[in-house]
C-alpha positions in Angstrom: -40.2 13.6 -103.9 -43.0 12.4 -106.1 -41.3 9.3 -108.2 -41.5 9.0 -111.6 -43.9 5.8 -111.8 -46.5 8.4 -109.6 -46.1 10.4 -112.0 -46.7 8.3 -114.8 -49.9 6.8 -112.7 -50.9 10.7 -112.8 -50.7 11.1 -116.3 -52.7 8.4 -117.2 -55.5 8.6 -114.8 -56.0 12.6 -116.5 -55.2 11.2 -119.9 -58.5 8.5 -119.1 -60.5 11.3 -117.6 -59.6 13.8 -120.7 -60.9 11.2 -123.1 -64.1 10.3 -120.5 -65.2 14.2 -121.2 -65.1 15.0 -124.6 -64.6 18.6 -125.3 -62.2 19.6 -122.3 -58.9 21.6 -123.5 -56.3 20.0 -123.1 -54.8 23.3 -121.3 -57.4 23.4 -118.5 -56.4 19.3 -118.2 -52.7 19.9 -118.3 -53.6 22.5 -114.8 -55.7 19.6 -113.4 -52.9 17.3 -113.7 -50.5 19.5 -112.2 -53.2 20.3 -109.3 -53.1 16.6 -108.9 -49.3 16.2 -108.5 -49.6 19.0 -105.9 -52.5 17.5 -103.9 -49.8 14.3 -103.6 -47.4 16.9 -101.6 -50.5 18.3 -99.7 -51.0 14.7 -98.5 -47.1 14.4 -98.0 -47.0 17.4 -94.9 -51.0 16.4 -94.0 -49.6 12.8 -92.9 -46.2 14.5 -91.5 -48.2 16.5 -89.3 -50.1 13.5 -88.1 -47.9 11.9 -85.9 -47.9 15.3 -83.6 -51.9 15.4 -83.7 -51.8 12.2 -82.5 -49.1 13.2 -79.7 -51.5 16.1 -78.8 -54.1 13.9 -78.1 -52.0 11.6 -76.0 -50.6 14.7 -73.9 -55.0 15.9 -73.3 -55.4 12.4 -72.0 -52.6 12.8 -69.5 -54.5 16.0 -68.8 -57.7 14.6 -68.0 -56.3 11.9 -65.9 -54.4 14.3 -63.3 -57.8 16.4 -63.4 -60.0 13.3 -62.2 -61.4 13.9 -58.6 -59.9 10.9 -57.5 -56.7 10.7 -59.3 -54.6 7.1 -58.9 -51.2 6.6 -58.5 -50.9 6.6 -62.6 -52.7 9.9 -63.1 -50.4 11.6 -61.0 -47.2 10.5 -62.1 -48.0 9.5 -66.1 -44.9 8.4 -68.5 -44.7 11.1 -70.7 -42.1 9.6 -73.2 -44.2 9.5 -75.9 -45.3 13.4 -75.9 -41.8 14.5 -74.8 -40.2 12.7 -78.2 -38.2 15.1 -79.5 -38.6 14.3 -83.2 -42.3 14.3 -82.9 -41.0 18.0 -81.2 -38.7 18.7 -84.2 -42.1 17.7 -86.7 -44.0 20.3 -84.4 -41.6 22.9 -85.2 -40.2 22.5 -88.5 -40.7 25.8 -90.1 -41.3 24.6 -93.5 -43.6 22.4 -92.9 -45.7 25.1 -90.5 -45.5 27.2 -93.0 -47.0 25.0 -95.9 -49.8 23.8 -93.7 -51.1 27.2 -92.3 -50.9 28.4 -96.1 -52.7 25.6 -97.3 -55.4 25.3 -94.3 -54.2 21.4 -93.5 -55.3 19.8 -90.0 -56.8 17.1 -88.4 -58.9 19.1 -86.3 -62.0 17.6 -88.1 -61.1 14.4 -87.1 -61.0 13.5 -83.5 -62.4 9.8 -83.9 -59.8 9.3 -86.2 -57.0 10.6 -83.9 -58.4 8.5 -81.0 -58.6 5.2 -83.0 -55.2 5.6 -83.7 -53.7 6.4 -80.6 -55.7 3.3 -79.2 -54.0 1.1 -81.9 -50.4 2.3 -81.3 -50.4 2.4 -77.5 -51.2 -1.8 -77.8 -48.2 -2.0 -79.7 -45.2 -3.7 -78.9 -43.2 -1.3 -80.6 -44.5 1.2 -78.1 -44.9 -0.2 -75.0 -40.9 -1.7 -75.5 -40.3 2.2 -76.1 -42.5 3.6 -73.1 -41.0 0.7 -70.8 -37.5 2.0 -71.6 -35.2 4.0 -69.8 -33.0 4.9 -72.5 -33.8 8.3 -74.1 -31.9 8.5 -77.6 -32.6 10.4 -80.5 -32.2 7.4 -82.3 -34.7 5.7 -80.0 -36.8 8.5 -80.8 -37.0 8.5 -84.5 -36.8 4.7 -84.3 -40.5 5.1 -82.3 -41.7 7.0 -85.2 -40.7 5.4 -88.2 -42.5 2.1 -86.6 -45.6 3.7 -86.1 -45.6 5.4 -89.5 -44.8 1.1 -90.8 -47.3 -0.7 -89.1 -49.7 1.5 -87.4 -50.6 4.5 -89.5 -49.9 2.3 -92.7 -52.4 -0.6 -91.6 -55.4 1.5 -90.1 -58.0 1.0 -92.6 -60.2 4.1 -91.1 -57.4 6.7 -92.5 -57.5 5.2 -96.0 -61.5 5.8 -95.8 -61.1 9.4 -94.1 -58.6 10.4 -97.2 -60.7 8.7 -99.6 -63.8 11.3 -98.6 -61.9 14.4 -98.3 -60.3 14.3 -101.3 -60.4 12.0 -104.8 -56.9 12.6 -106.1 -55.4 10.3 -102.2 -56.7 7.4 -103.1 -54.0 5.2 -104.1 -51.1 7.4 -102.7 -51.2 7.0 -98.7 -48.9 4.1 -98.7 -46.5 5.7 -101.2 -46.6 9.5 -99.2 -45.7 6.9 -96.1 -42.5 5.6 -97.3 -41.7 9.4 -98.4 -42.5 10.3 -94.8 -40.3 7.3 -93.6 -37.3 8.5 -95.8 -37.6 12.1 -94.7 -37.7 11.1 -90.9 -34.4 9.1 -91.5 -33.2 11.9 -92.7 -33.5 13.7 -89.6 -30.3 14.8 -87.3 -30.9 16.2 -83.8 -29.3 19.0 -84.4 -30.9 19.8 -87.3 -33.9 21.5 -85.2 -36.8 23.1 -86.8 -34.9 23.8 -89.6 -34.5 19.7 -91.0 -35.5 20.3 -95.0 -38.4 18.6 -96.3 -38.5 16.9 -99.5 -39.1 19.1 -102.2 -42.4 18.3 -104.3 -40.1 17.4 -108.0 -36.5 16.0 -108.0 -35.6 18.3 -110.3 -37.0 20.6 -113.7 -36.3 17.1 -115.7 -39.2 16.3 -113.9 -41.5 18.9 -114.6 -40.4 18.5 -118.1 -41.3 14.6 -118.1 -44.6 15.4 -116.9 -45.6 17.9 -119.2 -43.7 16.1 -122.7 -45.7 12.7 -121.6 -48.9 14.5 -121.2 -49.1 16.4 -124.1 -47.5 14.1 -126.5 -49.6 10.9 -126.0 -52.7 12.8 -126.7 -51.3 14.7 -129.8 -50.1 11.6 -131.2 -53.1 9.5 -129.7 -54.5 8.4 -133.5 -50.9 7.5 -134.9 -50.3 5.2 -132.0 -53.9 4.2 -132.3 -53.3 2.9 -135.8 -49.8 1.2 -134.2 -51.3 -0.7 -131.3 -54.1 -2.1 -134.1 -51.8 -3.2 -136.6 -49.6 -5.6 -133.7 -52.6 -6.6 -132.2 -53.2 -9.6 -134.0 -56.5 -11.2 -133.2 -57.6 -8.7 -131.3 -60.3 -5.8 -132.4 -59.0 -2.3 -131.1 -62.2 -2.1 -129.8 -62.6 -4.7 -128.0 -59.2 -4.2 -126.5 -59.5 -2.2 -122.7 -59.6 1.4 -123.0 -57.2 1.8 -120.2 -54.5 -0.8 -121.9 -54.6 1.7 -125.0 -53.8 4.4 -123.0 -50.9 2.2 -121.3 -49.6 1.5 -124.8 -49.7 4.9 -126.2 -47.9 6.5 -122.9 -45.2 3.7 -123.5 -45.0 4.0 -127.3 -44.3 8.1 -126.4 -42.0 7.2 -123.7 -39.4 5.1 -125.5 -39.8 7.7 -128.4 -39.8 11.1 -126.7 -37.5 10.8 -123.7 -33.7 10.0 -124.9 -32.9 9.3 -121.7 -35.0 6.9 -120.2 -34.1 3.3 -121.1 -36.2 1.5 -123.5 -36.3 -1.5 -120.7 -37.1 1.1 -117.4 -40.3 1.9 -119.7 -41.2 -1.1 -120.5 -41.1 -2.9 -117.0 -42.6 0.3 -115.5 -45.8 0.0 -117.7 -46.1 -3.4 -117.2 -46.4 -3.0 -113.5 -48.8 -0.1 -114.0 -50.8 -2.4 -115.7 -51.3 -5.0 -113.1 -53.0 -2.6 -110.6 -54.7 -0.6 -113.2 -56.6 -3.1 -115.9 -57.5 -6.1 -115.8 -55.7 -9.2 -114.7 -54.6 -10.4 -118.1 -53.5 -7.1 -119.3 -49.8 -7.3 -118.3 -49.3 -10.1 -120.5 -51.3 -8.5 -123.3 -49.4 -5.4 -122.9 -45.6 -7.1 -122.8 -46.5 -9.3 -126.1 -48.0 -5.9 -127.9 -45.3 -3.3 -126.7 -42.3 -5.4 -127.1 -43.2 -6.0 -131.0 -43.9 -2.3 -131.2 -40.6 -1.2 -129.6 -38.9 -3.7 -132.0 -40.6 -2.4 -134.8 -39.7 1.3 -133.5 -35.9 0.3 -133.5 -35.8 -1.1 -136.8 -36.8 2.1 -138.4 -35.1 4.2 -136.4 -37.9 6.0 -133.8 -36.1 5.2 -130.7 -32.7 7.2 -130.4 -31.1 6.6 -126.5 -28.4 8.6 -125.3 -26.3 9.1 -122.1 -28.2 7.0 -119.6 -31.0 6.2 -121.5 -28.1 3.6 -123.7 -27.9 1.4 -120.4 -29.9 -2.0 -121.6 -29.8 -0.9 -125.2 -28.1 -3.9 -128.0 
């Protein structure tokens, strides 16, 4: 589930925090990035659950409506497509994903502004009221419902990005990323499937695992030979003066192209470019393409970078 360029964004934000506090072992940071990793699939069946939070709160206010005194027309006779959709059923019910959650004590009970301000913001939609307004019942119209809200309601509401933020540091930048996970997974989705449609699982496969570990461990262990690297291709520049966070982009690079046969030399280098631009300053990609790409030439000249199977694709 968790794509490698997360990954890599995980790595380097406990590489930075490793070096900010001098003195931790590296074991206990290894377990704190891999705590970090699992707090992104945490997130993953917290937002999943959301949409049927949000569906409860819908079905109250039908409640409360054909409990008034005076009940109109409305109250007694409310559309109940929305709360009657039957993926929003099949999230209720999926086994796995009531199993993680009562395991790891995730809800939205807390939240109830939240859960209003979003149910106000997708019932002005025109995606729902086309939906409430039609007769048709599909599945498809059903998970089609969904996956727009998940798009451009619960994507765009700036008061769950805040509300994440607080109750936990490691969601920050992931909501928009666990989305489109969400989005996939719902696609995924067959009615007959039931409660028992799979979720994602948190790594692709052990390569992962492996890739996380290899990147962690060996950019720090090799930290003051790529230290000495970076200074002697960055001409003009002090290594001091240079960000801290654009060493630690060219290090995790320089071990990437060198460590992992597999991964083209060119999927590295574009993928810590683009970390780059959200992570350092706004100069830094171009910095960091003009340093690495002598590096990497300088690596292939005397033989450091070996590519093999897949990892040949791009490769002169």
């Amino acid at each position: 589930m968790i794509s490698r360029r997360i990954l890599r964004i995980k790595i380097l934000q406990i590489i930075y925090a490793y070096y900010k506090s001098p003195g931790s072992p590296i074991n206990k940071t290894e377990k704190e990035l891999f705590f970090s990793i699992q707090k992104s699939y945490d997130l993953y069946h917290y937002l999943l659950r959301l949409i049927v939070t949000i569906a409860d709160y819908a079905e109250s206010r039908i409640e409360i409506g054909r409990n008034k005194k005076i009940p109109a027309y409305e109250d007694l006779n409310p559309n109940t497509k929305f709360i009657e959709n039957k993926v929003i059923y099949h999230i209720r019910n999926n086994k796995q994903l009531c199993k993680y959650l009562t395991t790891n004590k995730l809800n939205w009970v807390n939240y109830p502004e939240l859960i209003k301000g979003l149910f106000d913001k997708i019932k002005n939609s025109r995606h729902y009221k086309d939906y409430m307004n039609d007769h048709n019942n599909s599945y498809q119209d059903d998970k089609k419902l969904i996956i727009d809200i998940y798009m451009a309601d619960i994507v765009n509401y700036e008061n769950l990005y805040q509300n994440l933020e607080e109750q936990s540091i490691f969601w920050n930048d992931e909501v928009e990323f666990i989305i489109s996970i969400i989005i996939k997974t719902i696609k995924s989705f067959s009615e007959d499937m039931g409660e028992l449609a799979e979720l994602l699982p948190l790594y692709k496969n052990k390569e992962d695992i492996d890739f996380v570990k290899r990147l962690f461990r060996k950019t720090i262990i090799n930290n003051e030979n790529y230290r000495k690297l970076i200074k002697e291709y960055a001409e003009n520049w002090e290594i001091e003066r240079i960000a801290f966070i654009d060493i630690l982009i060219l290090q995790m690079a320089i071990t990437e192209v060198i460590e992992f046969s597999s991964i083209p030399t060119k999927v590295t280098f574009n993928e810590y470019l683009e970390i780059a631009k959200f992570y350092s300053t706004s100069k830094s990609s171009k910095f960091i393409n003009g340093i690495l790409d002598k590096i990497i030439t300088h690596l292939k000249k005397i033989n450091k970078i070996t590519k093999t199977g897949r990892g040949l694709i791009g490769e002169n």
